[in-house]
C-alpha positions as CSV (number, residue, x, y, z in Angstrom):
1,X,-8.7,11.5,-14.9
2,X,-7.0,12.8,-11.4
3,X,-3.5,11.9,-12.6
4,X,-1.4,15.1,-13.4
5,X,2.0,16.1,-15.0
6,X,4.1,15.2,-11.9
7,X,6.6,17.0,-13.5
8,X,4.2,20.2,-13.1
9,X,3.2,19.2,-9.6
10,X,4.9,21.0,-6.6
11,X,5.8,18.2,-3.5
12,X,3.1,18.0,-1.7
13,X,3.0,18.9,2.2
14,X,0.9,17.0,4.9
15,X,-2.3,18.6,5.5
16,X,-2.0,20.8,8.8
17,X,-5.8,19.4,10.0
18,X,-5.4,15.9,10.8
19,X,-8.7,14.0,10.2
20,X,-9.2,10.4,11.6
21,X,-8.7,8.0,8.4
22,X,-11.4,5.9,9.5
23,X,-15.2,6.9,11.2
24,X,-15.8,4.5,14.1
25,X,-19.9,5.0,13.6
26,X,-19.4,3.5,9.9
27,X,-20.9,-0.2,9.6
28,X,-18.3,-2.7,7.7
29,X,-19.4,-3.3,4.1
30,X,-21.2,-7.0,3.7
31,X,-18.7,-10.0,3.5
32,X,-20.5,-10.7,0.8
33,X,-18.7,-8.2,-1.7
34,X,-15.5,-9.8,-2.5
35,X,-12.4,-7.5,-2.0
36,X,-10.4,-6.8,-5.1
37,X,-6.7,-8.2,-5.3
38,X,-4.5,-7.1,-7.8
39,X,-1.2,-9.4,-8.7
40,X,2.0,-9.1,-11.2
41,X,3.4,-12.7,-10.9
42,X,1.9,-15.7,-11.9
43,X,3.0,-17.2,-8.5
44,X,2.3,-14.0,-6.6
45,X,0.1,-14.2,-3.5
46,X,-1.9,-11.8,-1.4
47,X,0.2,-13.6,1.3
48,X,-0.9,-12.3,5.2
49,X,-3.3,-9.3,3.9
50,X,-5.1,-12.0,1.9
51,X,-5.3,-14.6,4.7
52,X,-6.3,-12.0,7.1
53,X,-9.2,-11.1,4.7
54,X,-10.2,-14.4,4.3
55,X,-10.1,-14.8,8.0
56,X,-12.7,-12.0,8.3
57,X,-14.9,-13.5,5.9
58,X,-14.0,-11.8,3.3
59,X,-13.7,-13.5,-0.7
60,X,-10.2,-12.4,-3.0
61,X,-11.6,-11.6,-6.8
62,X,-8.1,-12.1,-7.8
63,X,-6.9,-10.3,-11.2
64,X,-3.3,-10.3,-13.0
65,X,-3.6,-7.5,-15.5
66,X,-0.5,-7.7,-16.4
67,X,-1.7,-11.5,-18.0
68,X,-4.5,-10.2,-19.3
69,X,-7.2,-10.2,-16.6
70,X,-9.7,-6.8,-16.9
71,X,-10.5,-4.5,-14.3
72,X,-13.6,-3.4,-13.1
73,X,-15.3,-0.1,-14.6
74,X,-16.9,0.4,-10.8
75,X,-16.5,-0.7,-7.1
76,X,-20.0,-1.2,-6.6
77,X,-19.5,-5.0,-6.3
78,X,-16.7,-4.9,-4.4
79,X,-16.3,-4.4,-0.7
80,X,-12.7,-3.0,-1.7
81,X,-9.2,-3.0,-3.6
82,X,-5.9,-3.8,-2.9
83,X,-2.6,-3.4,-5.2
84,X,0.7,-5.5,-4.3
85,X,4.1,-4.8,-5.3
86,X,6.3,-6.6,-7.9
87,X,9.6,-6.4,-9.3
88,X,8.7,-3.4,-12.1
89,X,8.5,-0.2,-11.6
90,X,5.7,2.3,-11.6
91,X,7.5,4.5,-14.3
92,X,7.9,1.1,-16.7
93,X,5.8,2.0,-20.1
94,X,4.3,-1.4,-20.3
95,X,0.3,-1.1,-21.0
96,X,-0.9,-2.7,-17.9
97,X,1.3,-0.6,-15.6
98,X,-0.7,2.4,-17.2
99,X,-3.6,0.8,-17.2
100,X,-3.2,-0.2,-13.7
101,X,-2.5,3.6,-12.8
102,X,-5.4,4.8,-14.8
103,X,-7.6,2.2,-13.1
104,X,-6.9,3.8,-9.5
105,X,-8.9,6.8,-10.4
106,X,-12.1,4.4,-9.7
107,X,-11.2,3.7,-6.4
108,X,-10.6,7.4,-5.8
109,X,-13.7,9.0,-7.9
110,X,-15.8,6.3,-6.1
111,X,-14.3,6.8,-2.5
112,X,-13.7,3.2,-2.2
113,X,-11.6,1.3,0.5
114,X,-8.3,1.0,-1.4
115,X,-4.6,-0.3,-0.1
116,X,-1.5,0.3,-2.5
117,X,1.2,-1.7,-1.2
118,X,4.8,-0.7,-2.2
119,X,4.6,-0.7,-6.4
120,X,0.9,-0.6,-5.7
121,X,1.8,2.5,-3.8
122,X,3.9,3.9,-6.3
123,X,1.1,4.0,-8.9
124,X,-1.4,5.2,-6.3
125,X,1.5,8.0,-6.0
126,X,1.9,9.0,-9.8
127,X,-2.1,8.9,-10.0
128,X,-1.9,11.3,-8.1
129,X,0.7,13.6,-8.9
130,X,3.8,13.0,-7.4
131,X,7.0,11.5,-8.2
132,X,8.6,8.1,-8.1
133,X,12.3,7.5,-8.6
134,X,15.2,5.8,-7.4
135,X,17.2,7.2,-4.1
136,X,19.7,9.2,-5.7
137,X,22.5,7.5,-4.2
138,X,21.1,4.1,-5.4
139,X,20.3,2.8,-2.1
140,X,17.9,0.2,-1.8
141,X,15.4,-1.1,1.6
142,X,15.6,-4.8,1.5
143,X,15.0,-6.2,4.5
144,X,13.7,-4.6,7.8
145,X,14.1,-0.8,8.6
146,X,13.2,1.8,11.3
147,X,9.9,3.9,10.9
148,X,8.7,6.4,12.8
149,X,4.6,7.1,12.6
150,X,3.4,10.9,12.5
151,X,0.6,12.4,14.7
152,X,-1.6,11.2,12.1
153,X,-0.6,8.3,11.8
154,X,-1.0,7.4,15.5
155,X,-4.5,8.6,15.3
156,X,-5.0,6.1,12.6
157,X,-3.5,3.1,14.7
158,X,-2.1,4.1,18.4
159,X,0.2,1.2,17.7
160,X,2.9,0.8,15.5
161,X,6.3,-1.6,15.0
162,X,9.2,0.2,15.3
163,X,10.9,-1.8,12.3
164,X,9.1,-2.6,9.4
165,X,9.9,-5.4,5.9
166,X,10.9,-3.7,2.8
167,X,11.6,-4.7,-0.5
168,X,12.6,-1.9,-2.8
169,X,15.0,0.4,-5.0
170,X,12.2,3.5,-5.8
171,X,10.5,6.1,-3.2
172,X,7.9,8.5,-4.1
173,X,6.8,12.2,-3.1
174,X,4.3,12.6,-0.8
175,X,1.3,13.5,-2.9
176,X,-0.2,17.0,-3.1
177,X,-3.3,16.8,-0.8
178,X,-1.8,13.6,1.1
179,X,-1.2,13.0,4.8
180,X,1.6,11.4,6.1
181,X,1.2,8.5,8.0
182,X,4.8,7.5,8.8
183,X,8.8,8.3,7.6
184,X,11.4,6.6,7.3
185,X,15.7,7.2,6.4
186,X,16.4,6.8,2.9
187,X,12.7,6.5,2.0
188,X,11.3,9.5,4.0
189,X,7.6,8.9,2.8
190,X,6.6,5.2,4.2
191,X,2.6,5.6,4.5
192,X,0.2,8.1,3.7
193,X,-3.5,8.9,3.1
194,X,-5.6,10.2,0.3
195,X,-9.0,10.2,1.7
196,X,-10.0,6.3,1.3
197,X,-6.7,5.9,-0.5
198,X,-3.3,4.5,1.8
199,X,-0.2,3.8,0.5
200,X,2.7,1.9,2.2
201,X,5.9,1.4,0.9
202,X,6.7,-1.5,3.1
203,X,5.3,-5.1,3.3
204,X,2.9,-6.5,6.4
205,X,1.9,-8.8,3.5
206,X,4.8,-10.9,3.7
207,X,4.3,-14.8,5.4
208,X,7.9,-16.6,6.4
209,X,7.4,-18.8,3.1
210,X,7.1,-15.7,0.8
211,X,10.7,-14.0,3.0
212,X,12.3,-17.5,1.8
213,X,10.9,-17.3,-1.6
214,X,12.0,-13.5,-2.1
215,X,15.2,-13.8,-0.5
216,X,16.4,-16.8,-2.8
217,X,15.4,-15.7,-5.8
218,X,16.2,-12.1,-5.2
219,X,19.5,-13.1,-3.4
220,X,21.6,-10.4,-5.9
221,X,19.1,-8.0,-4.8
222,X,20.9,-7.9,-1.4
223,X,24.0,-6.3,-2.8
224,X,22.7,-3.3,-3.8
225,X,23.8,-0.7,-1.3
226,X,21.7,-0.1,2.1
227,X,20.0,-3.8,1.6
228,X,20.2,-6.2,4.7
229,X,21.9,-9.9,4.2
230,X,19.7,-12.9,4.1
231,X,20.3,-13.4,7.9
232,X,19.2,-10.7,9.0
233,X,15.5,-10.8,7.3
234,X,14.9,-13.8,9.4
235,X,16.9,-12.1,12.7
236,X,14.6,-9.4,11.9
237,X,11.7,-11.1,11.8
238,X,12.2,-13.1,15.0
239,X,12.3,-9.4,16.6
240,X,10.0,-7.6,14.8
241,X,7.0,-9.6,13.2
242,X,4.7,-10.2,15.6
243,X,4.4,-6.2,16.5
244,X,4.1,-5.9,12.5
245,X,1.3,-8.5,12.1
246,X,-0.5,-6.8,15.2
247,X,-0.4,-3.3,13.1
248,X,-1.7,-4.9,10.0
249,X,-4.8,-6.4,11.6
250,X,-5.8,-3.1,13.0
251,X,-5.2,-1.8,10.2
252,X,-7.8,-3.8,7.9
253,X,-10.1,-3.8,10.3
254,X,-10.6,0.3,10.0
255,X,-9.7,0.0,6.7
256,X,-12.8,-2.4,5.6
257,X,-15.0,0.2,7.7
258,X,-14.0,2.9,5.4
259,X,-17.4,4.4,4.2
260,X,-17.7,6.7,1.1
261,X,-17.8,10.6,2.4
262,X,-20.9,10.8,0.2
263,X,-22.6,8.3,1.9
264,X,-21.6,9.2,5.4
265,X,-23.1,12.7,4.4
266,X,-26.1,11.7,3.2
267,X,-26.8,9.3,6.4
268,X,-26.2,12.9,8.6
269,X,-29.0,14.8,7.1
């Protein structure tokens, strides 16, 4: 088990020696392996990450733990993973939020491709350590927000948007061992890297049915201090979309390179 006390775990610090997240040389795994999707609503969807996986020939094995649905005990039959967000939290005590944080130490252990997308980045976040809790003045990102990309996180995509769609009340730490990727205001930590492990705290999954879908059922949700009005997700997304989507396919194309370090060794010797 990698997950520790967070309450026993300093903050962690990026890592001074920035290392490319993905090796160029590395072959993509077969489309043959299906990539892993994990869901918490019955009508959730991997929205534009699934599509865009699909797109590159890619097939979803699509699991809801939270009805029921196992996880895998290995990655071997899986080209990679991929945890979305939902409206509980990572600190909730229900069993399959557990068991969905246990779970990540596969991924990890095996050095697997894996993508924690806000709650999904959360639990990659207390697997790991660190701490997830509410802003302390309650604020909430709900709608579309500045973020600013580190050194590293250029290296990892030269390109990024300069606003980005967000849908959430809880932040985390940066782990201990962890890179960031990007910042942001209220939320400081929006991306990082654990070895084959990112985490974002903001959504490129998001289509324009899914913003219309969230923003009229989660319409109180706008209220809570720092959220953006319904307008301005779709002003916002007129603006800032297309620069989003661009990031997000570069993204997954590295991403799906990913090779285990193991393996990468090996094929030096």
């Amino acid at each position: 088990m990698l997950r520790q006390n967070p309450s026993r775990q300093p903050i962690g610090t990026a890592q001074s020696d920035v290392r490319p997240l993905f090796s160029s040389p590395s072959p993509a795994p077969a489309p043959g392996r299906p990539v892993l999707v994990i869901l918490h609503q019955e009508s959730s969807s991997p929205g534009r990450v699934g599509n865009a996986l699909r797109a590159r020939g890619y097939r979803l094995d699509i699991r809801r733990p939270r009805f029921g649905d196992p996880l895998p005990q290995t990655l071997d039959e899986h080209s990679g993973a991929v945890i979305f967000g939902g409206p509980m939290s990572a600190n909730d005590p229900d069993a399959f939020v557990r068991r969905e944080i246990d779970w990540i130490e596969v991924p990890l252990r095996e050095q697997r491709p894996f993508l924690g997308i806000c709650l999904g980045a959360q639990m990659l976040a207390i697997q790991l350590g660190a701490r997830v809790a509410p802003h302390p003045q309650g604020r909430a990102e709900i709608g579309y927000y500045p973020i600013r990309p580190t050194r590293a996180g250029r290296k990892l995509c030269p390109h990024w948007p300069d606003h980005v769609y967000h849908w959430h009340r809880e932040g985390f730490d940066l782990p201990d061992g962890a890179e960031l990727l990007a910042e942001g205001g209220d939320f400081p930590v929006q991306a990082y890297q654990y070895e084959n492990a990112t985490g974002l705290q903001f959504h490129p999954d998001v289509t324009y049915a899914m913003m219309c879908r969230w923003t009229t059922r989660g319409h109180a949700r706008m209220d809570t201090p720092g959220a953006r009005s319904r307008h301005h997700h779709f002003e916002g997304r007129a603006v800032h979309d297309a620069a989003e989507r661009a990031w997000l396919m570069h993204f997954l194309d590295g991403w799906l390179k990913r090779e285990p370090v193991t393996r990468m060794s090996e094929a030096a010797e």
